[in-house]
N, C-alpha and C positions, 0 to 999 in steps of 0.2 A: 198403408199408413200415409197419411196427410201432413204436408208441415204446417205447424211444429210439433214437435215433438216434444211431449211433458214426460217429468217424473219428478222424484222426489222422494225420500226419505223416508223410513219406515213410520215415523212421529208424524209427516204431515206437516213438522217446522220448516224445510227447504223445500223448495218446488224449484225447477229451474224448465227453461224451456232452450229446443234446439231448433232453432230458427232455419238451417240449410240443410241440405243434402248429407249424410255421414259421408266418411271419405272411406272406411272400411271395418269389417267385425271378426275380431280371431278371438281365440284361446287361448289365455297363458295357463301354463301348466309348472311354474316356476313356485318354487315351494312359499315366497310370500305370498303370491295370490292366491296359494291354497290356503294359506293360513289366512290370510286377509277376508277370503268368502267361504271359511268355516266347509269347502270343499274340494274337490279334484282340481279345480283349475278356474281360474278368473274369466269375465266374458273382459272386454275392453273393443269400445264403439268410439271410433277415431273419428272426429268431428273436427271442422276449422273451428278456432279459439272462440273468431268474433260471432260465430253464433252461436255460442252458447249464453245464455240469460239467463241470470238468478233471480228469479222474479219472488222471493219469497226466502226471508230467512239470511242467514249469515253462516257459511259450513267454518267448521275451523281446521288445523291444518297443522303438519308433521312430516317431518322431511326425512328420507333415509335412502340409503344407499341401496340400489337393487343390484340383483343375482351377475347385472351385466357391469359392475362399477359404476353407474350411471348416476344421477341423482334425479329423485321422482320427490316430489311436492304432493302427499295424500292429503285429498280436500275429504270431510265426513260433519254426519251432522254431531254438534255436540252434546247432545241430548237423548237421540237415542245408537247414538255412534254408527251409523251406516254408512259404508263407504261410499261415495257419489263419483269423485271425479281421480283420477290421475295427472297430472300439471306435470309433465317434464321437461326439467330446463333444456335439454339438450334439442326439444323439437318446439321454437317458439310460438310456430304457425297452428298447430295444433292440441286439442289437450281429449285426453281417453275418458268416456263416459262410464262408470258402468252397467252394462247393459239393462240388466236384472233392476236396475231402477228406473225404468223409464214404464211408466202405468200401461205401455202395448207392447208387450215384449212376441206378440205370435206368429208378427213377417220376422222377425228376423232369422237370418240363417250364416254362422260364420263361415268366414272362406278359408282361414288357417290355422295354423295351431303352432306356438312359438313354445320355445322351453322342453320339445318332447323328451328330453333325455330325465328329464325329474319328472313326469306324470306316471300317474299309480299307476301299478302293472297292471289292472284290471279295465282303463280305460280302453277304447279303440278307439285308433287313430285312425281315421279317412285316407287312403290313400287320392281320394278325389278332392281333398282340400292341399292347400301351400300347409307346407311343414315344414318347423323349423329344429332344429336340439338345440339352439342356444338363443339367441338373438340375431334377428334377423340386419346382415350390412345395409338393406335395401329395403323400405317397408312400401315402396312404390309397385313392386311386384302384390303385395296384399292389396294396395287400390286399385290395382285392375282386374283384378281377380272380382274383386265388388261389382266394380262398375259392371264389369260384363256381366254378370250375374242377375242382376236389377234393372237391365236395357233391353 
């Protein structure tokens, strides 16, 4: 894959582009993102902020408390509701893409998996990926995990 990096929204009303390198790609397995993407578990593609560009559309936006007490900022299109971004206050340098909307999803390969203690019984879990059961102290251990991965 070449930068940047597009996607966009099931409608075609948001497009946004990712302008730098991802910082890293895991799996939540936490019962919002299951519910959130109508499956097993969420991708989330950790991008710095300033490259991310909404070149198209205006997403809207809802706030709630995750599994960690944390507070996350859900960006989605308002029209045909697809989720696009995760904005959380607590990491300002960063905001979570989700993967599955980005138009080239076939390099990528996640490196971890957070939340295992809530993922369906029938998932497997990698023991050659970073694992988490809850949320991870340290999410600098998942960007190296990347990097090396992709060097």
């Amino acid at each position: 894959m070449s930068l940047p990096y597009t996607g966009g929204c099931q409608c075609g009303e948001i497009r946004y582009e990712i302008r730098a390198e991802p910082l890293t790609l895991y799996l939540c397995h936490c019962k919002e993102c299951q519910k959130q993407s109508s499956s097993a578990f969420g991708m989330s593609l950790t991008v710095p902020r300033d490259a991310l560009v909404i070149t198209q559309g205006q997403p809207k936006a809802w706030i709630r408390k995750a599994d960690s007490g944390r507070e996350v900022k859900n960006l989605f299109c308002g029209d045909c509701g697809t989720r696009l971004f995760h904005d959380r206050t607590y990491s300002p340098d960063t905001i979570n893409v989700k993967a599955g909307t980005l138009d080239d999803t076939t390099k990528l390969r996640p490196v971890g998996n957070i939340w295992t203690r809530s993922a369906q019984p029938w998932v497997t879990i990698s023991e050659q990926m970073l694992n988490y059961e809850g949320q991870p102290d340290d999410v600098h251990l998942l960007w190296e995990k990347w990097t090396q991965q992709y060097s």
